[in-house]
Structure formats: C-alpha cells, structure tokens
LOLUM-593851 format. One record per residue: residue in three letters; x negated, y negated, z negated of N, C-alpha, C in turn. Coordinates in nm, 3 decimals, decimal comma. Layout:
// LOLUM-593851
(rec ala; (X; Y; Z); (X; Y; Z); (X; Y; Z))
...
This chain:
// LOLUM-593851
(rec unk; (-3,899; 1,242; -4,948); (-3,804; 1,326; -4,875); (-3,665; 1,265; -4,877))
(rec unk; (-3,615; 1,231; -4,991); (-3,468; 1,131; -4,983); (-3,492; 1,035; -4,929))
(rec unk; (-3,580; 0,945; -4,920); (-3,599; 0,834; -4,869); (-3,578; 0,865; -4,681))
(rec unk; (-3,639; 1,001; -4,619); (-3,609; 0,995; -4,492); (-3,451; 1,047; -4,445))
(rec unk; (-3,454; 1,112; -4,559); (-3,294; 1,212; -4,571); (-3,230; 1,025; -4,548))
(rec unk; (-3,191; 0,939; -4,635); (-3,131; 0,810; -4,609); (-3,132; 0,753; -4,526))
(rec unk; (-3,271; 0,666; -4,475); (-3,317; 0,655; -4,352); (-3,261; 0,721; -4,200))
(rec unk; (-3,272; 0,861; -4,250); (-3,198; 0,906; -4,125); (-3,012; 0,879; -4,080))
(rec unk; (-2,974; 0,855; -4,212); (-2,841; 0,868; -4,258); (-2,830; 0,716; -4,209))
(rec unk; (-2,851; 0,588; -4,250); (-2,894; 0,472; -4,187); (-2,849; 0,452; -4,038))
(rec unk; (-2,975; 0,511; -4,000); (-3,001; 0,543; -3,831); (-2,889; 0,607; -3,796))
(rec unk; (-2,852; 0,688; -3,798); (-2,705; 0,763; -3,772); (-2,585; 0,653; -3,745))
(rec unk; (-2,576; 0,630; -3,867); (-2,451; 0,538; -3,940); (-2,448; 0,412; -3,814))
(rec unk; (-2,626; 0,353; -3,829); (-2,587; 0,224; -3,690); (-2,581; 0,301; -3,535))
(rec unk; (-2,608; 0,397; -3,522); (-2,596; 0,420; -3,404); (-2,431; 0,484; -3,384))
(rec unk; (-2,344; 0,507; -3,470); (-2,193; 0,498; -3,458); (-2,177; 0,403; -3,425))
(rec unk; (-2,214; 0,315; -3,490); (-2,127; 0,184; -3,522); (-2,132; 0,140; -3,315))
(rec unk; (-2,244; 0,140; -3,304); (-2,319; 0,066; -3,188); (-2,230; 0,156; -3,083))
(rec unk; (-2,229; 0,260; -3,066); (-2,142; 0,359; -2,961); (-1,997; 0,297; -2,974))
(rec unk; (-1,960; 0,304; -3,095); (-1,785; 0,278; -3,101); (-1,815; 0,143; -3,073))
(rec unk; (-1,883; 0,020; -3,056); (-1,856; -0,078; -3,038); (-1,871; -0,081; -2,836))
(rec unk; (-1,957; -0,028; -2,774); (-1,948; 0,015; -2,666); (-1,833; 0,054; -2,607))
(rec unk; (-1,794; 0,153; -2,700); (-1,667; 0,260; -2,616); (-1,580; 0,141; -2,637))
(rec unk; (-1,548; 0,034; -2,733); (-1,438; -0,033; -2,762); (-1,453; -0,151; -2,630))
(rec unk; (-1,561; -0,188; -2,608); (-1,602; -0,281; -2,526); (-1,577; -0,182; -2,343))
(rec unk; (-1,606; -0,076; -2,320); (-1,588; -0,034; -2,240); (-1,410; -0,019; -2,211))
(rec unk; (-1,310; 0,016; -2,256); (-1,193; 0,016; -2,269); (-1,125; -0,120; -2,266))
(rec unk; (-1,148; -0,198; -2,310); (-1,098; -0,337; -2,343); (-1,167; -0,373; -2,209))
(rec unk; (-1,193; -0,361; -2,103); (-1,250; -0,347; -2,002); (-1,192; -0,272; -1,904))
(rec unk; (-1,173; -0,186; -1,937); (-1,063; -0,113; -1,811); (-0,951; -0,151; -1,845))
(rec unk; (-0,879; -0,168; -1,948); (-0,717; -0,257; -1,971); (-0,755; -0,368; -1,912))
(rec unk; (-0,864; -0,489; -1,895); (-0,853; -0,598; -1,846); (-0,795; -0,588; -1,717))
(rec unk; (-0,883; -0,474; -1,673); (-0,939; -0,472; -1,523); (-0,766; -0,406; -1,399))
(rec unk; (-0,720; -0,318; -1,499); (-0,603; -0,287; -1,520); (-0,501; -0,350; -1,508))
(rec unk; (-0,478; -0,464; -1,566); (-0,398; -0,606; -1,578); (-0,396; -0,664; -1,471))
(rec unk; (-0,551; -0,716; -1,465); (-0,582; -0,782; -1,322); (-0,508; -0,729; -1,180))
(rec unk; (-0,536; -0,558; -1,169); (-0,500; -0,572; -1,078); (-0,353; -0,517; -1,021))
(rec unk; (-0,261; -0,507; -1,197); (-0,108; -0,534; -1,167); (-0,084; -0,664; -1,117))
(rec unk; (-0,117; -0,715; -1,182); (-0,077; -0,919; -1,161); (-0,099; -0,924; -1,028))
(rec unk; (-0,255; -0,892; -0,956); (-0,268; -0,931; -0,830); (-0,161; -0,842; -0,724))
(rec unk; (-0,152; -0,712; -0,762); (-0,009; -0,675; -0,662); (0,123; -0,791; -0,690))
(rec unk; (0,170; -0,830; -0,781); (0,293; -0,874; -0,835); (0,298; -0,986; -0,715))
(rec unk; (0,139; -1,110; -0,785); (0,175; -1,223; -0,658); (0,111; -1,243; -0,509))
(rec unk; (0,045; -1,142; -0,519); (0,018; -1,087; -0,360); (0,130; -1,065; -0,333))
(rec unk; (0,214; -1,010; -0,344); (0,391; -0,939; -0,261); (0,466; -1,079; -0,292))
(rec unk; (0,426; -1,166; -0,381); (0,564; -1,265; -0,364); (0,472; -1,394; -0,329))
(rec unk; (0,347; -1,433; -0,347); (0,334; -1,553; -0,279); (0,166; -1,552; -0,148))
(rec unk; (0,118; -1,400; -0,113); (0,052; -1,377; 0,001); (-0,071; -1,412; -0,033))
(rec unk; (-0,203; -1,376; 0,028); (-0,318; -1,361; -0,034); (-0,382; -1,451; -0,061))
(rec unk; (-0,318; -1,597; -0,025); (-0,351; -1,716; 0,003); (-0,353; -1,791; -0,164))
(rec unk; (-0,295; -1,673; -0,269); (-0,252; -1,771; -0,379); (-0,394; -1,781; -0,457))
(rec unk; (-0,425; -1,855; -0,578); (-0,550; -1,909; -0,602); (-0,582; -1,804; -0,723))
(rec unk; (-0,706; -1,783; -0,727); (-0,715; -1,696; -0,870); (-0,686; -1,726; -1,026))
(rec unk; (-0,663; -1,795; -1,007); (-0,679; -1,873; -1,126); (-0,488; -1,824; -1,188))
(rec unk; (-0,406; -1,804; -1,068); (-0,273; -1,779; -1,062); (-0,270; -1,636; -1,159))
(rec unk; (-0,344; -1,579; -1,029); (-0,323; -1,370; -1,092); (-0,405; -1,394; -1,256))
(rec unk; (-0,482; -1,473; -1,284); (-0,586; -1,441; -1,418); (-0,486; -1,477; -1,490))
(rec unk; (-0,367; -1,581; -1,447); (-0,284; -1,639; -1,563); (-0,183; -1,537; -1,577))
(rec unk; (-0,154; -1,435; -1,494); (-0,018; -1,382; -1,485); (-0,069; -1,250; -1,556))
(rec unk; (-0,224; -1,193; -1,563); (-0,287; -1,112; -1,638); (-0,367; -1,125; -1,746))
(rec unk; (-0,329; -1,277; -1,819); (-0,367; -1,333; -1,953); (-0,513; -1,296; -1,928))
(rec unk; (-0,615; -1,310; -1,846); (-0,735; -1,316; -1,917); (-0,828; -1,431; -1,860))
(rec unk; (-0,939; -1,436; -1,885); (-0,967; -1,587; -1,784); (-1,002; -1,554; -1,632))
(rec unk; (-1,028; -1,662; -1,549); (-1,079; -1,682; -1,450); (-1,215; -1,576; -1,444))
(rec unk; (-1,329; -1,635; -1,505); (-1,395; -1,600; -1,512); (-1,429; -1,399; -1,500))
(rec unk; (-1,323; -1,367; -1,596); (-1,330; -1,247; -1,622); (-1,231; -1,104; -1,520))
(rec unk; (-1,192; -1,263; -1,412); (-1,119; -1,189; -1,295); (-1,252; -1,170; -1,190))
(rec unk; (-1,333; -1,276; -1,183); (-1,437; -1,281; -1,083); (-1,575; -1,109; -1,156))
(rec unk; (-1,553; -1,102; -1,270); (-1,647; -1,039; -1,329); (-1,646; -0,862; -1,305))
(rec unk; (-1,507; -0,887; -1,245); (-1,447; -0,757; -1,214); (-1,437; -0,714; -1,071))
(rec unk; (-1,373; -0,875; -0,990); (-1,398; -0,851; -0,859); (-1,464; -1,006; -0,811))
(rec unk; (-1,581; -0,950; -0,764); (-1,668; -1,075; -0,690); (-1,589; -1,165; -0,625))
(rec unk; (-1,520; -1,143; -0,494); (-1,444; -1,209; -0,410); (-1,275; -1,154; -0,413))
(rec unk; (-1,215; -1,246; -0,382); (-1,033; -1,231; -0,389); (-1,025; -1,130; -0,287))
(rec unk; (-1,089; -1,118; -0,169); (-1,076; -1,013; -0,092); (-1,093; -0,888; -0,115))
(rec unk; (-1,203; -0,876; -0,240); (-1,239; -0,694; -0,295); (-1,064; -0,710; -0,364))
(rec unk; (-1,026; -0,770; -0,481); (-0,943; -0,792; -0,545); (-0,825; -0,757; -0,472))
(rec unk; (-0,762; -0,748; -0,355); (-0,672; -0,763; -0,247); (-0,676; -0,636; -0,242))
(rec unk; (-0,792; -0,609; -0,142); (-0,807; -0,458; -0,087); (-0,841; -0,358; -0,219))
(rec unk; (-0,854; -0,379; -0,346); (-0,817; -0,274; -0,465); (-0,697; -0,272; -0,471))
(rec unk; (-0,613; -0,374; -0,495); (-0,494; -0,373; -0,545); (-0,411; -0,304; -0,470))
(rec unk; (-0,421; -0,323; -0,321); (-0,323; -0,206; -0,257); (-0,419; -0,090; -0,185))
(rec unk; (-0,510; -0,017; -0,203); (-0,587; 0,060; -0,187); (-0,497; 0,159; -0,159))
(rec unk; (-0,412; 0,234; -0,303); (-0,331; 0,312; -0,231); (-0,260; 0,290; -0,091))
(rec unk; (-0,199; 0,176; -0,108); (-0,156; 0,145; -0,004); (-0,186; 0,193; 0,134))
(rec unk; (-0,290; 0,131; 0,179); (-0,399; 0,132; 0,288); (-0,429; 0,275; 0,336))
(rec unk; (-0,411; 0,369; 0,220); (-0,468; 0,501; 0,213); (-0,358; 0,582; 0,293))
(rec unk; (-0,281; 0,557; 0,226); (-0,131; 0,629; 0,303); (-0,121; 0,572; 0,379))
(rec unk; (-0,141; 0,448; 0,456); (-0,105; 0,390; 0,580); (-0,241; 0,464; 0,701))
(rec unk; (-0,353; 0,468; 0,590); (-0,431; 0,507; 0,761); (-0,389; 0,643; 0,791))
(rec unk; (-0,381; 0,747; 0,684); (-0,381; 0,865; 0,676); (-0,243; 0,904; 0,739))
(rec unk; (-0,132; 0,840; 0,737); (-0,032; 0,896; 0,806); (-0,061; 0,890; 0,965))
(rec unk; (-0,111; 0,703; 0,980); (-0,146; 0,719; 1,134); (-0,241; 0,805; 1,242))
(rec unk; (-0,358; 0,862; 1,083); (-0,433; 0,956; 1,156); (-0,350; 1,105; 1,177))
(rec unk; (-0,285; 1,149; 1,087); (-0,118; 1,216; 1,137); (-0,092; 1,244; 1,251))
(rec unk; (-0,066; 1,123; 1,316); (0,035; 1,118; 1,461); (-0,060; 1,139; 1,541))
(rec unk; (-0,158; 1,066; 1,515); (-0,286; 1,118; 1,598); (-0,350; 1,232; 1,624))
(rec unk; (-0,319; 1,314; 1,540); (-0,395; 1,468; 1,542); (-0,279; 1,540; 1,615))
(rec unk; (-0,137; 1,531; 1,660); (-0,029; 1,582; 1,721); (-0,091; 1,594; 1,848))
(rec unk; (-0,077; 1,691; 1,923); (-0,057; 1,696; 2,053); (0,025; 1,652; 2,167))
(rec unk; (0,182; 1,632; 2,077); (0,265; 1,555; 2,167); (0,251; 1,408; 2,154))
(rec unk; (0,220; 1,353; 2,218); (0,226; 1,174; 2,211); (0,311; 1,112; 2,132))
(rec unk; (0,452; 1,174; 2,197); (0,548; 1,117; 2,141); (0,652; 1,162; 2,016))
(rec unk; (0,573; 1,291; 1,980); (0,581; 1,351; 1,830); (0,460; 1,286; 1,741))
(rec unk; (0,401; 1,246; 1,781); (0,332; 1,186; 1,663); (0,314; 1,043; 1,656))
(rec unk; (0,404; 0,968; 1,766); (0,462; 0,824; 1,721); (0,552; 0,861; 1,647))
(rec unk; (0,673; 0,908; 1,670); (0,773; 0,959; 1,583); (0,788; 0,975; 1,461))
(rec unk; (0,640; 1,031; 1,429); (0,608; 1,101; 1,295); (0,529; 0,944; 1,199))
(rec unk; (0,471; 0,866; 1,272); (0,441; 0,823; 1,222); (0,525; 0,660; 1,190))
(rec unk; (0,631; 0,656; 1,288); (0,698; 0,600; 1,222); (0,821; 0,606; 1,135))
(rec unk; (0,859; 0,720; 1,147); (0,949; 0,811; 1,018); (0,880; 0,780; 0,847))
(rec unk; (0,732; 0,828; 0,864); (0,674; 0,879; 0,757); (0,667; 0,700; 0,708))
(rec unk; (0,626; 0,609; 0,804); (0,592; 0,443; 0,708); (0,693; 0,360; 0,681))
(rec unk; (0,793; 0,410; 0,819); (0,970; 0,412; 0,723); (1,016; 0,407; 0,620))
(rec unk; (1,007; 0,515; 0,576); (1,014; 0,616; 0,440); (0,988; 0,523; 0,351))
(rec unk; (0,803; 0,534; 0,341); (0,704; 0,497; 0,257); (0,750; 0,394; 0,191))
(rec unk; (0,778; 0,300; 0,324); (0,814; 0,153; 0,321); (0,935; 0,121; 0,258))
(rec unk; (1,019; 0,224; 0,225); (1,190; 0,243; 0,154); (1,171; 0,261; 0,021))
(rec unk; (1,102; 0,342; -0,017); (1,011; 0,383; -0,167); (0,971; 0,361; -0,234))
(rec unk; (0,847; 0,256; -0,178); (0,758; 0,199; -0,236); (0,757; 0,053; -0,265))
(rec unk; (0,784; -0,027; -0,373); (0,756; -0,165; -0,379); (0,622; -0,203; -0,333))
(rec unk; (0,497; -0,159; -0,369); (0,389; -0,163; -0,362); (0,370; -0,168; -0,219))
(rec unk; (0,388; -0,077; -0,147); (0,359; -0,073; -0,032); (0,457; -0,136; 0,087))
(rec unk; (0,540; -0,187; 0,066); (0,645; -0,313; 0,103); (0,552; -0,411; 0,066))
(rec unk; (0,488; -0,455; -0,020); (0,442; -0,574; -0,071); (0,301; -0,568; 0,062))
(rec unk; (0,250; -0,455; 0,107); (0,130; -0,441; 0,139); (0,148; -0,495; 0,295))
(rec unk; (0,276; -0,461; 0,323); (0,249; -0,453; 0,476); (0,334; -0,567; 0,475))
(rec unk; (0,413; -0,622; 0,407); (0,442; -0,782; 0,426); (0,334; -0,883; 0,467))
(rec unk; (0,227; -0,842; 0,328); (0,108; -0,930; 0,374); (0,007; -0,893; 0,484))
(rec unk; (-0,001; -0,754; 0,591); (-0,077; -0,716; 0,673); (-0,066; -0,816; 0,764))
(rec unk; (-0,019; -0,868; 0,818); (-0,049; -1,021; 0,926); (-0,166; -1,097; 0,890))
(rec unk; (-0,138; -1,132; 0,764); (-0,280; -1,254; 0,693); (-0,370; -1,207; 0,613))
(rec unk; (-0,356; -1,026; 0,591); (-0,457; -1,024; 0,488); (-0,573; -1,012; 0,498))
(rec unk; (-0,643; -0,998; 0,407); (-0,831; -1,003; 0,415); (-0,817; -0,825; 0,484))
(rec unk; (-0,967; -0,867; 0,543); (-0,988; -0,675; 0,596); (-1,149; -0,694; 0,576))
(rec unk; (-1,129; -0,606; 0,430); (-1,303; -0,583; 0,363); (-1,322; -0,435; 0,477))
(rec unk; (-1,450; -0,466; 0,471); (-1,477; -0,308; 0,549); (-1,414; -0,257; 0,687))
(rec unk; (-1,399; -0,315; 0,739); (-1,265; -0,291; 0,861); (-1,176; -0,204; 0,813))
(rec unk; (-1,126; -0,151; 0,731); (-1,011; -0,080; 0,693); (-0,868; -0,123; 0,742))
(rec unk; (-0,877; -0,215; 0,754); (-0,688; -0,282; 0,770); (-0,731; -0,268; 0,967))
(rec unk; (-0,849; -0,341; 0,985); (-0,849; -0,338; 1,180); (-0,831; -0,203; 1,192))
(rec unk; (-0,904; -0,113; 1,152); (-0,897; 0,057; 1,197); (-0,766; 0,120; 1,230))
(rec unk; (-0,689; 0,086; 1,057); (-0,576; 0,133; 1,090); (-0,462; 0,109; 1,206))
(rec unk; (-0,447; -0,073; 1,222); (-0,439; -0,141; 1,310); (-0,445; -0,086; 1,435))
(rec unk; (-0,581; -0,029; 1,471); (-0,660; -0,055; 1,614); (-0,588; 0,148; 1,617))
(rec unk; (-0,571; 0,252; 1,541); (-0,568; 0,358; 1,546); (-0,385; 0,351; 1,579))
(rec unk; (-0,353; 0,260; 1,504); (-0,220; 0,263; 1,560); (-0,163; 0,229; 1,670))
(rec unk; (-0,263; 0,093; 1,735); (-0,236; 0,111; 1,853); (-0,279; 0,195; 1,936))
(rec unk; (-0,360; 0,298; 1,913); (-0,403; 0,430; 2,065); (-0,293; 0,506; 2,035))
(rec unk; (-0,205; 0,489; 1,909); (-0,084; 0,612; 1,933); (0,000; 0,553; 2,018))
(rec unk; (-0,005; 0,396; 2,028); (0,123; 0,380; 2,107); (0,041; 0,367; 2,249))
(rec unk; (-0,044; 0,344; 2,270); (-0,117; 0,371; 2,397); (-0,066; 0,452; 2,467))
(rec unk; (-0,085; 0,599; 2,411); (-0,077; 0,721; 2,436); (0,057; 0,806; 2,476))
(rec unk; (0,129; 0,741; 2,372); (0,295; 0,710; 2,426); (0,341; 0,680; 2,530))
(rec unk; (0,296; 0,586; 2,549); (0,325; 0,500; 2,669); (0,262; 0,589; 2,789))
(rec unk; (0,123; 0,633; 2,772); (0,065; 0,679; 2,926); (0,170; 0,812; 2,930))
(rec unk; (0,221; 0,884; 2,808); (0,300; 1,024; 2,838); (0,395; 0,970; 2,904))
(rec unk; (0,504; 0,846; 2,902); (0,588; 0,824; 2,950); (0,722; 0,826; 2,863))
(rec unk; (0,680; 0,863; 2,747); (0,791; 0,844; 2,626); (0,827; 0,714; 2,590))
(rec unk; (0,735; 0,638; 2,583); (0,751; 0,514; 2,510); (0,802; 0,414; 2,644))
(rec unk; (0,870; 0,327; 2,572); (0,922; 0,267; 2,676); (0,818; 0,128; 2,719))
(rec unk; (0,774; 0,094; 2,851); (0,652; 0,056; 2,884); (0,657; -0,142; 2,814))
(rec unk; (0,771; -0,173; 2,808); (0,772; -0,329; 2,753); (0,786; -0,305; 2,581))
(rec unk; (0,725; -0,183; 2,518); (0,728; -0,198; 2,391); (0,589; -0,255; 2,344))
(rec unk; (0,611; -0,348; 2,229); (0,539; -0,379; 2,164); (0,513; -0,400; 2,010))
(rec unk; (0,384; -0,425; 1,963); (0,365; -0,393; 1,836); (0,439; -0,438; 1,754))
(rec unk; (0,486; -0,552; 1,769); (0,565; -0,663; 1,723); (0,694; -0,587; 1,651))
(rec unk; (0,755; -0,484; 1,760); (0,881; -0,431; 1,734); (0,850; -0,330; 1,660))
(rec unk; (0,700; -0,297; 1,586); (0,685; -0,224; 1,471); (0,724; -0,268; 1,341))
(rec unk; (0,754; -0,415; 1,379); (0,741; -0,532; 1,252); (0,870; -0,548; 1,232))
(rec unk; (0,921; -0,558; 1,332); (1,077; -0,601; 1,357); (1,187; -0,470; 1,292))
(rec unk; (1,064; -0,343; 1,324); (1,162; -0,241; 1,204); (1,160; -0,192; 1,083))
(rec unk; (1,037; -0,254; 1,064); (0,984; -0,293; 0,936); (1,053; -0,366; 0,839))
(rec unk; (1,088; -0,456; 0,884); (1,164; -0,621; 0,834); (1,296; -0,528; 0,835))
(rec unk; (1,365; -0,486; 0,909); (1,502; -0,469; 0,936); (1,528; -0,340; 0,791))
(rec unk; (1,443; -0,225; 0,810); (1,409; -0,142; 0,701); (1,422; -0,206; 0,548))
(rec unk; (1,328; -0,308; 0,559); (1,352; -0,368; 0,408); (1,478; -0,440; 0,365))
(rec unk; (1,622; -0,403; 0,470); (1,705; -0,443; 0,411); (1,794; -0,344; 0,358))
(rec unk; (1,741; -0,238; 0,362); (1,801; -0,129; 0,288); (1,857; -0,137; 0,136))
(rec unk; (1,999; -0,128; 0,093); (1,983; -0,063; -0,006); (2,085; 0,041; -0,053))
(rec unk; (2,037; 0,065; -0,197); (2,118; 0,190; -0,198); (2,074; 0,266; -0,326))
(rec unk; (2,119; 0,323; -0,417); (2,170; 0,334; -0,557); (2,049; 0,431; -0,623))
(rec unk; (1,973; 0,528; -0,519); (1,860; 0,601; -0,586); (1,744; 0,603; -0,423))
(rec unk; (1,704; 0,656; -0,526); (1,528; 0,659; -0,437); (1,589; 0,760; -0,308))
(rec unk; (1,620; 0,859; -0,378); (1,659; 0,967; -0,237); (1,764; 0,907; -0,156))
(rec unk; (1,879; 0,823; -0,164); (1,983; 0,762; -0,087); (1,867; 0,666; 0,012))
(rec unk; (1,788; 0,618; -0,023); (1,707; 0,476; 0,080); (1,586; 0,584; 0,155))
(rec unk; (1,574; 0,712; 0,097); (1,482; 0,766; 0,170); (1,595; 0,811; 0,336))
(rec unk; (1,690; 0,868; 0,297); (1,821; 0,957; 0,399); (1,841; 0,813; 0,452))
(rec unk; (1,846; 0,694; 0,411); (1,945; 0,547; 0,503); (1,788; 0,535; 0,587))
(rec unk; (1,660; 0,548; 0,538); (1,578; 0,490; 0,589); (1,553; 0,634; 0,702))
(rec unk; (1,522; 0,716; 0,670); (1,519; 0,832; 0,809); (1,574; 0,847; 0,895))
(rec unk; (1,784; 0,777; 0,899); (1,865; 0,773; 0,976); (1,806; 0,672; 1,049))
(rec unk; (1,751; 0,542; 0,982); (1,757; 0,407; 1,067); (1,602; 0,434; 1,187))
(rec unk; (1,556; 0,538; 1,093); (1,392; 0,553; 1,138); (1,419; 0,636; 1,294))
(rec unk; (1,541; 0,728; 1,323); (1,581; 0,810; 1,453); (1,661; 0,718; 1,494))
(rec unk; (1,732; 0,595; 1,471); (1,819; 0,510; 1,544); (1,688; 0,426; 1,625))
(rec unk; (1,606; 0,350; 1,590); (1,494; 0,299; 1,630); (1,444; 0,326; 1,744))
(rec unk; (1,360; 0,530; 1,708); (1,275; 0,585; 1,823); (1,406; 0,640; 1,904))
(rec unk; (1,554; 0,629; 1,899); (1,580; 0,629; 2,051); (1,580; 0,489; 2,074))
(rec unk; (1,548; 0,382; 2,046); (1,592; 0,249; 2,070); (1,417; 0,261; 2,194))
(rec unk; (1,355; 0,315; 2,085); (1,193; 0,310; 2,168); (1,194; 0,353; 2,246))
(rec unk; (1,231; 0,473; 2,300); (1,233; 0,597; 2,372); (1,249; 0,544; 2,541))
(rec unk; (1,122; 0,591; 2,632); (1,190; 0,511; 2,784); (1,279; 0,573; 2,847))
(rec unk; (1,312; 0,718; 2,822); (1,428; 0,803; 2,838); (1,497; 0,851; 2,738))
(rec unk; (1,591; 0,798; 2,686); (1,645; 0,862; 2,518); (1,669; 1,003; 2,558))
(rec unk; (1,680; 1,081; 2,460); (1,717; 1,193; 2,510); (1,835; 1,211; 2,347))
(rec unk; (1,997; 1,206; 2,390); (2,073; 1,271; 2,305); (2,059; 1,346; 2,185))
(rec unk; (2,006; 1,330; 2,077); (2,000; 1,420; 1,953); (2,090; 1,406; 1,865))
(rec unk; (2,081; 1,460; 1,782); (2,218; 1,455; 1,656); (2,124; 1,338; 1,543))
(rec unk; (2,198; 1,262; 1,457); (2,118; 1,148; 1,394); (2,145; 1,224; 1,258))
(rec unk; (2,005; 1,182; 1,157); (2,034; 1,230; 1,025); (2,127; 1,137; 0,971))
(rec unk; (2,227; 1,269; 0,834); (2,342; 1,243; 0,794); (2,310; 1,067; 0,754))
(rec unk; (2,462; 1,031; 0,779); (2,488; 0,874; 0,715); (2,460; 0,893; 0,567))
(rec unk; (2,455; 0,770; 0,504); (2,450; 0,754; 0,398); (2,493; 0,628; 0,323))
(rec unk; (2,654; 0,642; 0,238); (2,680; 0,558; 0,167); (2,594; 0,409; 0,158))
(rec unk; (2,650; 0,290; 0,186); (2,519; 0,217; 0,157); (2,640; 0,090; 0,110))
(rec unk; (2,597; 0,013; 0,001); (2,696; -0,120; -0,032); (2,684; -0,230; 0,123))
(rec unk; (2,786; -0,322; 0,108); (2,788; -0,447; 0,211); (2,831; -0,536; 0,148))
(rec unk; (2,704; -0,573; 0,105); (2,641; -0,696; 0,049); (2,526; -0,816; 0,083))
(rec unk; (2,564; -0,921; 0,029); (2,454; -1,050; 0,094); (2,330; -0,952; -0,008))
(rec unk; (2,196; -1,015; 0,027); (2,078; -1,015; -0,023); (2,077; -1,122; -0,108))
C-alpha cells in the first residue's frame, strides 16, 4: 500500500515537472513570437518588405531559423505584423461604403485614415509600405479594389471631381505625415482640419463650409 501511495506520488511529481516544462516552453514561445513581430513592424516601416529575414531575427535576438518556425514565409510575417493595421483600413472603407451619400462616405473615409494615419506609427508604417507590399489572401487588393468603388461612386454622383485620382490619396497621405504637434489630440484637430482642406480640394463643386478649428503647430525643418 505505501509502495503505491509513493509510486503515485512519483507519477504526480513527473507529471508537474513535465507540464511546467511545457507551460515554460509554451511562453518562451509567445515572447519569441512577440519579439519577432515588434522587430518586423520596426524594419518594415524603415527599410520596406524587401529587407532580408535574417535582419528582423537580428533586431528580435532570436535565430533565423526560429523566425521561419513561427512564420513560414516573410509574407505571413508582413501581413501579421500589421494585421491591425489592415483591419482598420478595410473596415473604415467598408464605412463609406455602407453610407448612402457617395460623397459622405468618401469624406468619411478619408477623415477617419487621416486621423488614423496622424496617430498611429504602426499604421503610417503600413500604408507607407502599401505600394510594394505582399497581399496574402487578397486582403490588401480588396481593400484597394473597395476603395476604389467609393471613389467610383463619387464620381458617378458628381461630387468628386472627374480628373481625380488614386494617386492624390497618396499625395494626402504623404502631405499628412508631415504633421506635427505636441500631443496625440493636437495631430488628431491639425489632421481633421487638413483632412476638410483636401475634400474641398476634391470636391467638383466645393461647396463653402466652415473648416475645423486651427491648431497651433511648430515651423520647423523635418
């Protein structure tokens, strides 16, 4: 009877051991994985999807190997890393899309990636690289292809002005990221003002509105 009373106690004892070595192995595993895919936002936004893996494994101390073990191809790796990203970008455009007015829900949707785009490092980093980046799953074409039926749609209402193009989504994009300004809420108010200076710039008939308040901003080189 002691002998199974022990035995059992034994059995017990290694099957802790064996769980906590799991759970330790499982964790040390999501911190890797974790790492990985800070590093890969960091030099995705400063040197584009083009950089080699071997770069992000060094900038997230773990090996090569154990970057591929996590994500098969640099492209899953890409499209995790700005996932949020992507998420708020389709979801706002599906936004403008569900509006009834054409040209309230271009509006809306370029206010809202304005914004986003004022806010967010991450998502500045995302749509810098949208020209060259990988598109797992069609996710990046969708959004893409959904953004253009809003401006389609614009255009057939007669709001949009008919020589606009996508391009000049980019162009206020770029111009946006030269915002700055001392807190998060000051670049959200500079970026909403610049975001209604724009759609009358778009507009094929402006129509007179009042512009949101100015906002303090330094004049300074970059």
């Amino acid at each position: 009877m002691v002998a199974n009373v022990t035995e059992r106690s034994v059995r017990f004892a290694k099957v802790r051991r064996v769980t906590a070595q799991v759970t330790k192995l499982r964790s040390d595993a999501q911190d890797n994985r974790m790492r990985i895919l800070a590093a890969a936002r960091m030099v995705f936004a400063t040197k584009g999807p083009d950089v080699p893996v071997r770069e992000i494994a060094r900038r997230a101390q773990v090996s090569v190997a154990t970057v591929y073990r996590h994500f098969p191809a640099k492209e899953t790796l890409f499209t995790e890393a700005f996932a949020e990203q992507l998420a708020l970008c389709s979801s706002v455009i599906e936004e403008g899309l569900a509006e009834t007015d054409p040209w309230r829900g271009f509006s809306l949707v370029v206010e809202k990636l304005l914004e986003a785009h004022a806010l967010d490092r991450g998502f500045r980093a995302f749509v810098a690289q949208l020209p060259q980046a990988f598109d797992i799953a069609g996710d990046r074409e969708r959004a893409l292809r959904l953004l253009l039926e809003l401006v389609r749609r614009a255009k057939e209402s007669g709001d949009l002005r008919a020589d606009f193009v996508f391009e000049d989504v980019v162009l206020a994009v770029m111009a946006n990221d030269g915002i700055r300004a001392e807190t998060p809420a000051a670049r959200a108010a500079a970026s909403r003002r610049f975001a209604a200076l724009m759609l009358q710039s778009f507009r094929a008939n402006p129509v007179p509105a009042p512009l949101p308040p100015a906002v303090r901003l330094p004049i300074a080189a970059r």
